[in-house]
N, C-alpha and C positions, 0 to 999 in steps of 0.2 A: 361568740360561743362562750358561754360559761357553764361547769360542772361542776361540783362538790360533791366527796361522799366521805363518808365518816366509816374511823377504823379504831380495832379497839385494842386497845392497850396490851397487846403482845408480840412475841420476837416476826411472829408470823406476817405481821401486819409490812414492816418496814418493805418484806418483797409486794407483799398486794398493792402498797401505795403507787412501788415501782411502778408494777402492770398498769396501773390505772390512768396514770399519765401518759405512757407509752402507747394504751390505747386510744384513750383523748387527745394526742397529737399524732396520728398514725401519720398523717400526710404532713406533716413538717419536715423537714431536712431533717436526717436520720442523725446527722453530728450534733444537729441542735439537741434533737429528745436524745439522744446518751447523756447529755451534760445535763441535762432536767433530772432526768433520772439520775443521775449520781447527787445528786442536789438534795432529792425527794428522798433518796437514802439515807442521807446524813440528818436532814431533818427532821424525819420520822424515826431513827436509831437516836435522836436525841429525847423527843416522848416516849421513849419505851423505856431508855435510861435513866432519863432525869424527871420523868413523873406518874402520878401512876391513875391517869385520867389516862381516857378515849381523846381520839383527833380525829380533827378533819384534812382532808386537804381537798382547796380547790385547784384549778384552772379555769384561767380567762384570755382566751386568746383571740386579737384582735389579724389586721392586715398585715401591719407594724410590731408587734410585740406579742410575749407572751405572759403572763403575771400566774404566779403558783404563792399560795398560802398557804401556811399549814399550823394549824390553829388548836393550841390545849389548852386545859382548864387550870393545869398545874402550878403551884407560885414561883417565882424567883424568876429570872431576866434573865437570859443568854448570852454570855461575853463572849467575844472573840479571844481566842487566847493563842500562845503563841509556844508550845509546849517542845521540852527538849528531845530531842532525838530518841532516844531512849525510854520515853515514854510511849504507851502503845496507843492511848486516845487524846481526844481532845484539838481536833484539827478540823471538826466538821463544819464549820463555821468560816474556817480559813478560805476551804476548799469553795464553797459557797461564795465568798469575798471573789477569788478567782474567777473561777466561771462565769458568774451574774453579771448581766452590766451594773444594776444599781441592788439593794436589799436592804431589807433594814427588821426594827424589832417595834410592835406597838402593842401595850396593855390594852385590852378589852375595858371597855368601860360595862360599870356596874356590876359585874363578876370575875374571880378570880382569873389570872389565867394571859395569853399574848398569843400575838400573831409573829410569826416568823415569816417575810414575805422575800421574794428575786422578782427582778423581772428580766428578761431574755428578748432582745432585738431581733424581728428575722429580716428588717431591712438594712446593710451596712450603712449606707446613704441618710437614714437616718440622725445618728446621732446618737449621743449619751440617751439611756431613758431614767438618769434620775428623774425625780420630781411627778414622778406618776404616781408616786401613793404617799401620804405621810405619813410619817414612823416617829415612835416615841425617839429612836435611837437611828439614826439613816446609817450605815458602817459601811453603805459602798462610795469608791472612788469613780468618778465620771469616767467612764470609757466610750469611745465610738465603736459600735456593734461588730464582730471579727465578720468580715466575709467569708465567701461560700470559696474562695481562692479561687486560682484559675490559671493560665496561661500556659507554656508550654511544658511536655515533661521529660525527662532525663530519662538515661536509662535507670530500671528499677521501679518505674511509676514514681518518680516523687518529683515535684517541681521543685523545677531551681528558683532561688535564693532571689536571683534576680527577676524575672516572671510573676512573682507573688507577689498578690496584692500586700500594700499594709494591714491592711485588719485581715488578711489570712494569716501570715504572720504574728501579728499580736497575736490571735485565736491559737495558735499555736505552741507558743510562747507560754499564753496563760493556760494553757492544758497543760505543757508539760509541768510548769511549777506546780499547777493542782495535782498530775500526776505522782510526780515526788512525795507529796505530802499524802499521798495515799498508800504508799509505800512505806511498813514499818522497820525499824532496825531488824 
C-alpha cells in the first residue's frame, strides 16, 4: 500500500498531515501510529517553519515495515541539532532519531528542495530497517524493531521489568527519552 497527498503550506496543515496517516494506518498497532504521528508532526511543523513551499507526505506500508516521506520544495538541509534546555524549539529531528528505527535526509534531484524520510518496523523479529532507502544524509542508529511487549502484569496494569521483552523495553526506553524531549522547560 502506498498513498501520498499533498498539504499546503500552513499551521492548519501540520494536524491534517496528522489525520492522514492515522487514517492510512487505522489497523496498525495503535502504539506504532501515535509515534508516526508524532514524527509526521515534527516533520510537517518543520515545512511550515522553515519554508514556505507546499509538502507532501507519503506512506508506504509493507508486511514488515512502514516508510513515511515528507517531501518540500524549500532550500537548505535539516540538522539534527541538540538544543539547550531553555530553548523552546529545535528538537524535532531528535525526536524522530528516537522513534524511527532508521531515517535519513535526500535532495531531490533536478529541483530545489529534500525528502525527510523514517522508517517504522511492525515485525520485532525483524531487525534493523536501515538500508531500505538511500539518503543523502542517513542520521539513524541501527536498532532492532521495539515489540508489541507482553508477559505477565502487576498490579496497576504495567508489566514487570522482568516479563518484558527487550525490544518492549527498548520501545519504551526510547519513547520516554523522545518524551522528555517534547517536554519544554
Amino acid at each position: 500500500m502506498s498513498k501520498q497527498r499533498a498539504f499546503a503550506n500552513t499551521p492548519a496543515a501540520v494536524a491534517r498531515a496528522r489525520r492522514f496517516v492515522a487514517h492510512e494506518l487505522a489497523d496498525a498497532p495503535s502504539e506504532v501510529v501515535e509515534e508516526i504521528e508524532i514524527m509526521v508532526s515534527e516533520l510537517a511543523t518543520n515545512c511550515v517553519r522553515h519554508t514556505v513551499t507546499d509538502f507532501t507526505v507519503s506512506v508506504e506500508r509493507s508486511d514488515r515495515e512502514i516508510l513515511v516521506e515528507v517531501t518540500d520544495s524549500g532550500g537548505g538541509m535539516p540538522t539534527v541539532r541538540r538544543p539547550e534546555p531553555s530553548e523552546p524549539s529545535g528538537r524535532g529531528l531528535r525526536i524522530v532519531q528516537e522513534l524511527a528505527d532508521s531515517f535519513g535526509v535526500r535532495e531531490l534531484r533536478g529541483s530545489p528542495g529534500k525528502t525527510v524520510w523514517f522508517v517504522v518496523g511492525l515485525d520485532e523479529s525483524m531487525g534493523s530497517a536501515s538500508g531500505t532507502q538511500s539518503a543523502t544524509r542517513d542520521f539513524s542508529q541501527p536498532r532492532s524493531r521495539r515489540g508489541a511487549g507482553g508477559g505477565s502484569r502487576l498490579r496497576g496494569g504495567r508489566p514487570s521489568d522482568n516479563t518484558v521483552t527487550p525490544e518492549a523495553r527498548a520501545r519504551r526506553d526510547r519513547r520516554r527519552r523522545a518524551d522528555s524531549l517534547l517536554r519544554l522547560p
